[in-house]
PDB file with one MODEL, atoms N, CA, C and O in Angstrom:
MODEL        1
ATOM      1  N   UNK A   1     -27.696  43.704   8.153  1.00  0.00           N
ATOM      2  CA  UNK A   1     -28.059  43.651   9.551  1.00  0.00           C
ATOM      3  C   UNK A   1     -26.807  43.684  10.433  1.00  0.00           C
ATOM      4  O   UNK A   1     -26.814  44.414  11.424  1.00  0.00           O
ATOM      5  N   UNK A   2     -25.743  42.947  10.142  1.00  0.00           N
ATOM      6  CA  UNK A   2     -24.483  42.869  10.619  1.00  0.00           C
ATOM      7  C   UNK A   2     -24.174  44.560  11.124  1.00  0.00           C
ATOM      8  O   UNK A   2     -24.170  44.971  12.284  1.00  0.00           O
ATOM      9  N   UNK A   3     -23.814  45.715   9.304  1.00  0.00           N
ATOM     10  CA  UNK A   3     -23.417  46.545   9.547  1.00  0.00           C
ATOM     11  C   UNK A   3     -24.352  47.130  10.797  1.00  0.00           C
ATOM     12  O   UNK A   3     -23.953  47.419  11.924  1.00  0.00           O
ATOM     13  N   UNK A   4     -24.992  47.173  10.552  1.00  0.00           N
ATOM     14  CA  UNK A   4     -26.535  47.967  11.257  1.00  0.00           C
ATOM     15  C   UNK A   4     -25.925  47.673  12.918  1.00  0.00           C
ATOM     16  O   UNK A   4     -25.549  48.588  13.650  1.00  0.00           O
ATOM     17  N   UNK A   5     -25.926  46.116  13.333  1.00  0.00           N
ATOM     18  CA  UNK A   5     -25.573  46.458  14.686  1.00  0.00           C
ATOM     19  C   UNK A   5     -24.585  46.637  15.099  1.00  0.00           C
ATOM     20  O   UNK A   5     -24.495  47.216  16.182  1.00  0.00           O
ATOM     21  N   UNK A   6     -23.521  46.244  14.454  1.00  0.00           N
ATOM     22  CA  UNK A   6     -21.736  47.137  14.667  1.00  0.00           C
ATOM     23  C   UNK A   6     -22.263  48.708  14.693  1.00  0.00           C
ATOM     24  O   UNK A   6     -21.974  49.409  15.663  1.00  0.00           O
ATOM     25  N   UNK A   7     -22.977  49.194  13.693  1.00  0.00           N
ATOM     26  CA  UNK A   7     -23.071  50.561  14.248  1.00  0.00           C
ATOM     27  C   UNK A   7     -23.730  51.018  15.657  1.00  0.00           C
ATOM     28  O   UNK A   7     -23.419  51.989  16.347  1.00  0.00           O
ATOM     29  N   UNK A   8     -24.654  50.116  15.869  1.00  0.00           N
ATOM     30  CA  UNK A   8     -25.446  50.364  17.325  1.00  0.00           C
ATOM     31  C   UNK A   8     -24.685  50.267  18.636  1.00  0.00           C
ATOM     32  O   UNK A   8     -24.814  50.965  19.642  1.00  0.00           O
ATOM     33  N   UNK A   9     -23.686  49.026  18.356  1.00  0.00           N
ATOM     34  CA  UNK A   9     -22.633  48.818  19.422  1.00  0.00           C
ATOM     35  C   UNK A   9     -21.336  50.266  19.888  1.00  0.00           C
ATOM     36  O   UNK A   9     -20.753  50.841  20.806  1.00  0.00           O
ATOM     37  N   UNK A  10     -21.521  50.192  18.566  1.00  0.00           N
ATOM     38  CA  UNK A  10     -20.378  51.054  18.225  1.00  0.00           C
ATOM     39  C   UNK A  10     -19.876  52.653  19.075  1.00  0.00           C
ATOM     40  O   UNK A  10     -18.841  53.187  19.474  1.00  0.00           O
ATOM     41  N   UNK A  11     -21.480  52.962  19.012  1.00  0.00           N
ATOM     42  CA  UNK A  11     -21.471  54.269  20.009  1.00  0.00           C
ATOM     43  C   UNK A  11     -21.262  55.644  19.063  1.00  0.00           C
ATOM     44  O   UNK A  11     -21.272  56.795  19.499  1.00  0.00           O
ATOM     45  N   UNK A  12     -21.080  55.262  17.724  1.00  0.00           N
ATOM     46  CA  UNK A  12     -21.030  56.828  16.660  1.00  0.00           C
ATOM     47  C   UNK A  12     -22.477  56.983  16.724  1.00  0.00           C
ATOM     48  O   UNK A  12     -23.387  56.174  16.903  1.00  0.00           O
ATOM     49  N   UNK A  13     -22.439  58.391  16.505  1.00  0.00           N
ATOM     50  CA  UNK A  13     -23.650  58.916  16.103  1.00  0.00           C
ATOM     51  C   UNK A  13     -24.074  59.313  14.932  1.00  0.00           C
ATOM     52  O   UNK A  13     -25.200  59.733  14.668  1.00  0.00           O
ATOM     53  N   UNK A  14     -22.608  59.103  13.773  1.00  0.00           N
ATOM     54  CA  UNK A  14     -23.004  59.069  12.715  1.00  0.00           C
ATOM     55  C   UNK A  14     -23.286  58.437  11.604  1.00  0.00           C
ATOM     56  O   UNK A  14     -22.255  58.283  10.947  1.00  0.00           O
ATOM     57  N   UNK A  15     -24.563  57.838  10.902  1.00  0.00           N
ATOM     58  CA  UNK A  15     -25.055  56.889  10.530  1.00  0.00           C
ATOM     59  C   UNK A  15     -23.705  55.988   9.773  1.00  0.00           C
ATOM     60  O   UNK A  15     -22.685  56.574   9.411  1.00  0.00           O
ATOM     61  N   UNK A  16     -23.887  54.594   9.624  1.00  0.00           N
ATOM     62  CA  UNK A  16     -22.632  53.892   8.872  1.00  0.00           C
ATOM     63  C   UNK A  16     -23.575  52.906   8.157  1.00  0.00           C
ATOM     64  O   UNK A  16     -24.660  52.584   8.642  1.00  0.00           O
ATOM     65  N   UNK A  17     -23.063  52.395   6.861  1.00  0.00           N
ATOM     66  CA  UNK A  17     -23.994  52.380   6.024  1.00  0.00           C
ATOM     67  C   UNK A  17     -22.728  51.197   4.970  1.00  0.00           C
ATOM     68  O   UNK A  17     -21.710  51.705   4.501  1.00  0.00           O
ATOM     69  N   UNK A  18     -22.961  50.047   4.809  1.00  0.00           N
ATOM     70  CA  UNK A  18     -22.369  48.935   3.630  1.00  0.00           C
ATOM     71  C   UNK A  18     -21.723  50.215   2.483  1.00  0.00           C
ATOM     72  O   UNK A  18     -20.499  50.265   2.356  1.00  0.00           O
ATOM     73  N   UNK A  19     -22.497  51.090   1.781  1.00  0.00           N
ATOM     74  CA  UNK A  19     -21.580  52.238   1.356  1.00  0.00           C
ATOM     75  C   UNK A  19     -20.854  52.905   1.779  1.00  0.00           C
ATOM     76  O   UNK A  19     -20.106  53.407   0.941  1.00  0.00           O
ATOM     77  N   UNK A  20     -20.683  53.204   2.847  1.00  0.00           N
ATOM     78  CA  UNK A  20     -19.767  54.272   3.927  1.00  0.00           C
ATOM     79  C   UNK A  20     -18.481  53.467   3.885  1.00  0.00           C
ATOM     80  O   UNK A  20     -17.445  53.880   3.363  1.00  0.00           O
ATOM     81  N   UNK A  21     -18.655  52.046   4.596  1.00  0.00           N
ATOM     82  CA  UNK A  21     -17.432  51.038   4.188  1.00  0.00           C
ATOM     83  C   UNK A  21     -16.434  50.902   3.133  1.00  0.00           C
ATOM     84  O   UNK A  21     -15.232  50.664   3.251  1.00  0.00           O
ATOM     85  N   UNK A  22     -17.338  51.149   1.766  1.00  0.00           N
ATOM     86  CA  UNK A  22     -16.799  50.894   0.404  1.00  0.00           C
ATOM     87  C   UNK A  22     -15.915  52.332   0.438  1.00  0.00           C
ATOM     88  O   UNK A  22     -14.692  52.196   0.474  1.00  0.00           O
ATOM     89  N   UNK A  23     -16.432  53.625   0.429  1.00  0.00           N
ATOM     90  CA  UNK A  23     -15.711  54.902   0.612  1.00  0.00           C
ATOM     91  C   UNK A  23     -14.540  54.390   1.814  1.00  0.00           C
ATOM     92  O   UNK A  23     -13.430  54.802   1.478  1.00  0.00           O
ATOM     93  N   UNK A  24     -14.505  53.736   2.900  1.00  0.00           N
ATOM     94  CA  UNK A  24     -13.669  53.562   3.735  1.00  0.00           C
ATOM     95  C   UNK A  24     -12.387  52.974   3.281  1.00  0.00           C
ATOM     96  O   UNK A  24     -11.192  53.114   3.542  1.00  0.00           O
ATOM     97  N   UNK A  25     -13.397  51.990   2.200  1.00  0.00           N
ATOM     98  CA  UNK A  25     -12.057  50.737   2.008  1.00  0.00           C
ATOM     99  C   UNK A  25     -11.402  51.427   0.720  1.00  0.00           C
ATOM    100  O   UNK A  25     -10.369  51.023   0.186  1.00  0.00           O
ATOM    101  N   UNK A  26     -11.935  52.203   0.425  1.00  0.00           N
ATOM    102  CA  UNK A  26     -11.532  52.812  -1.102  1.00  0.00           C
ATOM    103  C   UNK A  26     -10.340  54.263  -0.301  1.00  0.00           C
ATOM    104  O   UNK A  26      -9.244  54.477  -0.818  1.00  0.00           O
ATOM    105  N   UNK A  27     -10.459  54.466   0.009  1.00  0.00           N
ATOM    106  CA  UNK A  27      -9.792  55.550   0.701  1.00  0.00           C
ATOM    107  C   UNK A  27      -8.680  55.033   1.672  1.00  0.00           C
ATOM    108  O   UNK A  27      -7.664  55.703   1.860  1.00  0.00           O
ATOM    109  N   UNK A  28      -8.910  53.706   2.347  1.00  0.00           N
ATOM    110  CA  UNK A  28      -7.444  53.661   2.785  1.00  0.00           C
ATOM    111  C   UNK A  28      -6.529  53.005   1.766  1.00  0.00           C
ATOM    112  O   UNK A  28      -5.307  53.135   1.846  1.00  0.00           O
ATOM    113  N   UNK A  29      -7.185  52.220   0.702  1.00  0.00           N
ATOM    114  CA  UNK A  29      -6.383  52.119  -0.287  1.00  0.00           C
ATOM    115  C   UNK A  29      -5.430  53.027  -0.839  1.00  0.00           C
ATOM    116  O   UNK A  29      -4.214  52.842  -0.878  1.00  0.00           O
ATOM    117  N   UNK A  30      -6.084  54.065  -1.283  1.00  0.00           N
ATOM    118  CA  UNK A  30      -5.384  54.688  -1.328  1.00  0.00           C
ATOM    119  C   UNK A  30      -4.210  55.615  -0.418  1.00  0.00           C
ATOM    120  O   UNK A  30      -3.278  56.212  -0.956  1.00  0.00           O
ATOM    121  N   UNK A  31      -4.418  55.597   0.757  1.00  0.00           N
ATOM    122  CA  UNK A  31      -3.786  56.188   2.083  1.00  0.00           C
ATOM    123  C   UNK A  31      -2.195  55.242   1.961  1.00  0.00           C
ATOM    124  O   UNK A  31      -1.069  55.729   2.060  1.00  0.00           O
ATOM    125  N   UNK A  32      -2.536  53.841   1.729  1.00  0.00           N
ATOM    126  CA  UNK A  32      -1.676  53.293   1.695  1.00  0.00           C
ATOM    127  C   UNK A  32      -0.950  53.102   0.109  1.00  0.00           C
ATOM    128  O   UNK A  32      -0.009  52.332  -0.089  1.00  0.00           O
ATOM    129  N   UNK A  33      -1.457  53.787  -0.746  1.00  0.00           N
ATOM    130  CA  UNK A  33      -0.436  54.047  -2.071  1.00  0.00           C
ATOM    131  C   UNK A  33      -0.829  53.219  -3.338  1.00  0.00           C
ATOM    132  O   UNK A  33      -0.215  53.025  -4.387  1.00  0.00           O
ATOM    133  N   UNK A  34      -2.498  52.639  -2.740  1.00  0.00           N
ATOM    134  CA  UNK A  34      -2.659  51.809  -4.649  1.00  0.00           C
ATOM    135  C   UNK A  34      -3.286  52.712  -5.379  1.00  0.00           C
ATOM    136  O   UNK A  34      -4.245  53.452  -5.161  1.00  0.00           O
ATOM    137  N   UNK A  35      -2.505  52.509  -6.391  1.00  0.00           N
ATOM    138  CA  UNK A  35      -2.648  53.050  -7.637  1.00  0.00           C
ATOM    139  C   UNK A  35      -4.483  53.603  -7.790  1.00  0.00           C
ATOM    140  O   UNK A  35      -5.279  52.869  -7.205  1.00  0.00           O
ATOM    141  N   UNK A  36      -5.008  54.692  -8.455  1.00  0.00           N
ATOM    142  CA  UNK A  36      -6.540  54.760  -9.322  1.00  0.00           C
ATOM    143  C   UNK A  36      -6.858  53.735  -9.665  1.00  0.00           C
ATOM    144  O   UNK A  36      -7.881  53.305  -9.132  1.00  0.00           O
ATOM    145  N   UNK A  37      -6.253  52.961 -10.566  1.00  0.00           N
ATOM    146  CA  UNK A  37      -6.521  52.111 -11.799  1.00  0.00           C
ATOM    147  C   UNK A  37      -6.413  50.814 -10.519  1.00  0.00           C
ATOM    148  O   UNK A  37      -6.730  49.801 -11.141  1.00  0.00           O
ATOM    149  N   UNK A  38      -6.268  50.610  -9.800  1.00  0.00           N
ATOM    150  CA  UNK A  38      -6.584  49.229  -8.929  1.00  0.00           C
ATOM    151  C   UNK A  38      -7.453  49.638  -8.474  1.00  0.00           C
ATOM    152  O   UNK A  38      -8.381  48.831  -8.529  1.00  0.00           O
ATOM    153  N   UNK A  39      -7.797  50.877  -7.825  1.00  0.00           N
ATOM    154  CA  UNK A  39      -9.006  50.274  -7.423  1.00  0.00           C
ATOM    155  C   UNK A  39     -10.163  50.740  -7.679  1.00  0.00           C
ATOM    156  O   UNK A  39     -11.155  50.548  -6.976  1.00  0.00           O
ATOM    157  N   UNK A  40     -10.120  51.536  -8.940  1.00  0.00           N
ATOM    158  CA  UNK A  40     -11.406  51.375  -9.848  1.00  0.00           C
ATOM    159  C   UNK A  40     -11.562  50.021  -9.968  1.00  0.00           C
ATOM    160  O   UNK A  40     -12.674  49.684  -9.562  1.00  0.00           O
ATOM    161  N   UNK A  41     -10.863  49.063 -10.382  1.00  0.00           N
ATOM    162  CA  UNK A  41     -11.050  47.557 -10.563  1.00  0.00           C
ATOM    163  C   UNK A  41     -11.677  46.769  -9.831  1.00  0.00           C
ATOM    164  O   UNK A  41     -12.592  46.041 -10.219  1.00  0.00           O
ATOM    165  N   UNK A  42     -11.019  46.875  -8.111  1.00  0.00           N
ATOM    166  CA  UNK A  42     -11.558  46.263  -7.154  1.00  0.00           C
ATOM    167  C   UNK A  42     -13.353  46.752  -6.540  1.00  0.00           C
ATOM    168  O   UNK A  42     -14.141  46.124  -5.833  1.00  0.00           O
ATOM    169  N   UNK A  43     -13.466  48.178  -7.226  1.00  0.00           N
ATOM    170  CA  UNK A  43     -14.403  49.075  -6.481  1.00  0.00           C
ATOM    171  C   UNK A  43     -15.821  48.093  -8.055  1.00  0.00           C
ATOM    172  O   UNK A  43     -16.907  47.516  -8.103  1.00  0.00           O
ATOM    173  N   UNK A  44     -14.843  48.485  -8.842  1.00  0.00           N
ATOM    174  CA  UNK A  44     -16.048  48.021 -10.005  1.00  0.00           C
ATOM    175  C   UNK A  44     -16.704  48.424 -10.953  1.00  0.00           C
ATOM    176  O   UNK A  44     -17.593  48.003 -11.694  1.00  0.00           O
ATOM    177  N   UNK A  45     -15.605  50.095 -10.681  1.00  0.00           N
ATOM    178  CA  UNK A  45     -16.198  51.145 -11.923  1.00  0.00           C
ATOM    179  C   UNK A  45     -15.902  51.031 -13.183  1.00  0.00           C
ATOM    180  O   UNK A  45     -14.792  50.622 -13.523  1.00  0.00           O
ATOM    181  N   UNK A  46     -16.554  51.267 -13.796  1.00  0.00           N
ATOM    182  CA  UNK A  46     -16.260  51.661 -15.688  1.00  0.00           C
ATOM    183  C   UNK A  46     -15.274  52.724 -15.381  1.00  0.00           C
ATOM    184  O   UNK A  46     -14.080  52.431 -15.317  1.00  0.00           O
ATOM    185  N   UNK A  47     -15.658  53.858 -15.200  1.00  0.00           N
ATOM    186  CA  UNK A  47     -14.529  55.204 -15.190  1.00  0.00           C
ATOM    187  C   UNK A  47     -13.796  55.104 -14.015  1.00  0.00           C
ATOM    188  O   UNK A  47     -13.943  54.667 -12.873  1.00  0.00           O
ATOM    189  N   UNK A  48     -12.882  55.708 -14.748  1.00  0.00           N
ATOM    190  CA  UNK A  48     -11.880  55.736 -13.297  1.00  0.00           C
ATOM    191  C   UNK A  48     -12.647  57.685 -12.930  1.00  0.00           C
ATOM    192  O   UNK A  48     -12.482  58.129 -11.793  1.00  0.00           O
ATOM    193  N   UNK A  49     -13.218  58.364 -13.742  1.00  0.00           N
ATOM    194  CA  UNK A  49     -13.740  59.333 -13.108  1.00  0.00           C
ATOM    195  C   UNK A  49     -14.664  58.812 -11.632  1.00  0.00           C
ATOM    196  O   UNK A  49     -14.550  59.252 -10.488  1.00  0.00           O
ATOM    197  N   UNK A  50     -15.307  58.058 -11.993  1.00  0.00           N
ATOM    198  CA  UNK A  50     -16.513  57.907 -10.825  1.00  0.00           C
ATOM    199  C   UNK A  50     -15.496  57.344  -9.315  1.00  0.00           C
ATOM    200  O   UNK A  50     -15.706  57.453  -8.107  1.00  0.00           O
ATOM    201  N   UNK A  51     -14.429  56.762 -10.070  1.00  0.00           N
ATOM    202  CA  UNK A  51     -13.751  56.370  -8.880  1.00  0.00           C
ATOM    203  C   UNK A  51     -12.828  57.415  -7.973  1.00  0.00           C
ATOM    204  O   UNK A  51     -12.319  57.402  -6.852  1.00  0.00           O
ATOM    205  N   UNK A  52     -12.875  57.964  -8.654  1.00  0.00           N
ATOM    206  CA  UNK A  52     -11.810  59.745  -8.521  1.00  0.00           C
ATOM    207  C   UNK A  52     -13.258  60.632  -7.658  1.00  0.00           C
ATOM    208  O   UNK A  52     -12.916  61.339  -6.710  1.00  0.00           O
ATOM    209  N   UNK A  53     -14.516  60.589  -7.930  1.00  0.00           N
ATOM    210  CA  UNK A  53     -15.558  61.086  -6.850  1.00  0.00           C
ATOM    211  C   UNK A  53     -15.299  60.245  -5.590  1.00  0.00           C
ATOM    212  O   UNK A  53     -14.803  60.594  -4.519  1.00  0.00           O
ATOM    213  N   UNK A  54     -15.678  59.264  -5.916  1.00  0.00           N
ATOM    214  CA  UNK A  54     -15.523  58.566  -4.732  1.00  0.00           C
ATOM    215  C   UNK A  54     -14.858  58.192  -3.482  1.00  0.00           C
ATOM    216  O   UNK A  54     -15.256  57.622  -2.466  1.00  0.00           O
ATOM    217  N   UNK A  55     -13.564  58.748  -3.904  1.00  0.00           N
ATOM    218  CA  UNK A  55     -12.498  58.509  -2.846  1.00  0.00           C
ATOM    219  C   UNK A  55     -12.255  60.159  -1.965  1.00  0.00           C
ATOM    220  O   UNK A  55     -12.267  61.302  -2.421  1.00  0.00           O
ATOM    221  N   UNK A  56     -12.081  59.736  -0.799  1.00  0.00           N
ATOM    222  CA  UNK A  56     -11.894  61.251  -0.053  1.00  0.00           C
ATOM    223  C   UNK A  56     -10.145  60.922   0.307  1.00  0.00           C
ATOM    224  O   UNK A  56      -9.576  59.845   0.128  1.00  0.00           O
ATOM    225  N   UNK A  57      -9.741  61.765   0.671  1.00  0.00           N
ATOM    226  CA  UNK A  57      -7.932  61.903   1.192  1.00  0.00           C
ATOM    227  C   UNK A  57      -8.146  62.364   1.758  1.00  0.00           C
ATOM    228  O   UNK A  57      -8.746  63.433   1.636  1.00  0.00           O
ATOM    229  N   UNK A  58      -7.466  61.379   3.636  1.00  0.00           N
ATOM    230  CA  UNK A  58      -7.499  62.349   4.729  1.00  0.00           C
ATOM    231  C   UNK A  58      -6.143  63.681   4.139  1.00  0.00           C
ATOM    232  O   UNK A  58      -5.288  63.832   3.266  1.00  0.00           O
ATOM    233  N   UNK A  59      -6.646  64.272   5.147  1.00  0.00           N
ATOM    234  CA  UNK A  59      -5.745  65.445   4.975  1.00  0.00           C
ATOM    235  C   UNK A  59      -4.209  65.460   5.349  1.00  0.00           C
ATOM    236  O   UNK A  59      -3.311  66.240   5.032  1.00  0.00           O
ATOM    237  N   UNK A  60      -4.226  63.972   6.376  1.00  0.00           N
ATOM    238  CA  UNK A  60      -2.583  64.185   6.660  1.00  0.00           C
ATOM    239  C   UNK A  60      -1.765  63.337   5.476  1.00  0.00           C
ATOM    240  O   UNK A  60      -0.551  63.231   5.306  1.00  0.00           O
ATOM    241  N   UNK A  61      -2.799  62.813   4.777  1.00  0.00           N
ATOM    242  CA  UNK A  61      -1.610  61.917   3.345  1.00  0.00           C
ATOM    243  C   UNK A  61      -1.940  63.365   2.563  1.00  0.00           C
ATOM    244  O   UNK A  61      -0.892  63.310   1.919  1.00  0.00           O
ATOM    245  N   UNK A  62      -2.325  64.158   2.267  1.00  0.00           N
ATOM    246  CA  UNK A  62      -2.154  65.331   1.602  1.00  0.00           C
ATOM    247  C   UNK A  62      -0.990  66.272   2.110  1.00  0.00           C
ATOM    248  O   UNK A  62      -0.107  66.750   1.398  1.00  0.00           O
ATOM    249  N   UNK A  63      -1.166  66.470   3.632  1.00  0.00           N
ATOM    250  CA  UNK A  63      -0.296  67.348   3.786  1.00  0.00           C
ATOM    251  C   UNK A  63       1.428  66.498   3.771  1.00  0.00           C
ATOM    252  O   UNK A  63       2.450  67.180   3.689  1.00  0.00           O
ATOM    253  N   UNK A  64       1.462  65.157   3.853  1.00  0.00           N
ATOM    254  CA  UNK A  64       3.061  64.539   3.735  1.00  0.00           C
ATOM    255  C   UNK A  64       3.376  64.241   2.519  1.00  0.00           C
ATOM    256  O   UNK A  64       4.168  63.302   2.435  1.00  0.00           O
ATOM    257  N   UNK A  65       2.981  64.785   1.377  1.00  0.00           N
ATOM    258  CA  UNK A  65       3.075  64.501   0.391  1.00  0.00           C
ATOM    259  C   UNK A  65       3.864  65.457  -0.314  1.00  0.00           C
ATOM    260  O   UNK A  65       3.379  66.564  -0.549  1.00  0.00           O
ATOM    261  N   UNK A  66       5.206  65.120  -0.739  1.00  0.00           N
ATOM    262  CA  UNK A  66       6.531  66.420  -0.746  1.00  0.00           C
ATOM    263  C   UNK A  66       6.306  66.761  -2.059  1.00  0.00           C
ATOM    264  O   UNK A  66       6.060  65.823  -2.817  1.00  0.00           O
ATOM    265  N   UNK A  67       6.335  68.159  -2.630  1.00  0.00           N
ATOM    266  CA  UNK A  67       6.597  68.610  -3.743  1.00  0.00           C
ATOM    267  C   UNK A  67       7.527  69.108  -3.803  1.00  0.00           C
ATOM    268  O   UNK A  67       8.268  69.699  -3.017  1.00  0.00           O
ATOM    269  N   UNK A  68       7.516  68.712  -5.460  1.00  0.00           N
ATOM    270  CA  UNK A  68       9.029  68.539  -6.534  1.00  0.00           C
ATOM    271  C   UNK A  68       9.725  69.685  -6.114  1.00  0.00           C
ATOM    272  O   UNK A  68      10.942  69.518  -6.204  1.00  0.00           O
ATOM    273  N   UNK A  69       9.424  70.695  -5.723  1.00  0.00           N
ATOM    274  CA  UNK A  69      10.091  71.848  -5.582  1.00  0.00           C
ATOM    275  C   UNK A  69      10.951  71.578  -4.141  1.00  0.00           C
ATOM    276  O   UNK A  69      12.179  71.574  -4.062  1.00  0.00           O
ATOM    277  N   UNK A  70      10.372  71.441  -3.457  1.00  0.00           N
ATOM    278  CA  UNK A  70      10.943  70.839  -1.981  1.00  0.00           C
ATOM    279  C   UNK A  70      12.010  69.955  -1.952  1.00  0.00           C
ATOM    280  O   UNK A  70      12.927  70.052  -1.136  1.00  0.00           O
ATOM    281  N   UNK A  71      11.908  68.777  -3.122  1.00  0.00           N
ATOM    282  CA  UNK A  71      13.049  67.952  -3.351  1.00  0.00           C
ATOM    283  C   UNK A  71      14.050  68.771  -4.159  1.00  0.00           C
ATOM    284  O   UNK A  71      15.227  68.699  -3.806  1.00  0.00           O
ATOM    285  N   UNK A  72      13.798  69.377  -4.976  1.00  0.00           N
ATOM    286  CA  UNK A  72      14.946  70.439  -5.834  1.00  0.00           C
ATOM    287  C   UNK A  72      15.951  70.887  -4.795  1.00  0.00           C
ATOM    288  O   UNK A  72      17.154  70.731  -4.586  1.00  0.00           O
ATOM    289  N   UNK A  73      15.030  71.451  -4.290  1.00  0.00           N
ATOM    290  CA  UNK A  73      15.821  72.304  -2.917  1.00  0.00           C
ATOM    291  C   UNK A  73      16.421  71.452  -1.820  1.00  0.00           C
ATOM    292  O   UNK A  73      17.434  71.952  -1.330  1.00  0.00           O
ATOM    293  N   UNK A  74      16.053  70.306  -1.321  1.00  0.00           N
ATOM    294  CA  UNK A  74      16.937  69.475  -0.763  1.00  0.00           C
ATOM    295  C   UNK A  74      18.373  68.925  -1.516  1.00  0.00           C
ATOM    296  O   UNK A  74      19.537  68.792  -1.139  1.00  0.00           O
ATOM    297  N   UNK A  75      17.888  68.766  -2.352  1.00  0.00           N
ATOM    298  CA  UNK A  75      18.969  68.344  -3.771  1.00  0.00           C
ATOM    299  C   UNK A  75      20.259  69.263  -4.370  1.00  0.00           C
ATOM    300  O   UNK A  75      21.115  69.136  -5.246  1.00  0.00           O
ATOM    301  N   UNK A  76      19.792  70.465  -3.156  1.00  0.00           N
ATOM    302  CA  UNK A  76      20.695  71.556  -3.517  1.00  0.00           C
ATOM    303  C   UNK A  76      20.705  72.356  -4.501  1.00  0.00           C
ATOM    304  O   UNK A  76      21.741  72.939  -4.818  1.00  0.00           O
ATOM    305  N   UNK A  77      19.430  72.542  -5.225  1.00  0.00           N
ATOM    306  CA  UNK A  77      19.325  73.243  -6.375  1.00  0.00           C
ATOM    307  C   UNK A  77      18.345  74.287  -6.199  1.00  0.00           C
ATOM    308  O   UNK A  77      17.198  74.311  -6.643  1.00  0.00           O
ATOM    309  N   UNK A  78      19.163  75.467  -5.231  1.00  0.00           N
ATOM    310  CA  UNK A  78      18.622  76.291  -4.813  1.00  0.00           C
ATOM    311  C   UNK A  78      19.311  77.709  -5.688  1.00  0.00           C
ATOM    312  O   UNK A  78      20.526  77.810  -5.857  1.00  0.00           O
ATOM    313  N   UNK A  79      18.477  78.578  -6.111  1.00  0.00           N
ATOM    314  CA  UNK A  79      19.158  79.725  -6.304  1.00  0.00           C
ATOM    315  C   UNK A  79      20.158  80.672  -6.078  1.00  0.00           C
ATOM    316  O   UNK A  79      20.198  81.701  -6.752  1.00  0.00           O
TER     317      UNK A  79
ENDMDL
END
């Protein structure tokens, strides 16, 4: 009931739901750098597959996320 009227107050129009939260809290976990394996634990899964569905990545921790090649090349190990 809680969630229910935080959403009414709230002014989204898109439904929010005690599950929506768990995807929320599972996803900034990760935003902020814990490990799969924590929080399959905290979330409560057997697999860490189901926990790997579950989580979305905004797109800007995807896009700041440097590959190895990028560091090579800072590192001066350019052709």
């Amino acid at each position: 009931m809680v969630c229910h009227n935080a959403w009414q107050n709230s002014g989204l129009t898109k439904p929010v739901t005690m599950h929506s939260l768990r995807h929320c809290f599972a996803t900034h976990l990760l935003e902020k750098g814990t490990d799969l394996r924590t929080i399959q634990l905290l979330m409560g899964h057997r697999s860490l597959a189901t926990t790997g569905r579950y989580l979305s990545v905004a797109t800007s921790s995807i896009c700041s996320t440097a590959s190895p090649l990028d560091l090579l090349a800072e590192a001066g190990f350019q052709d």
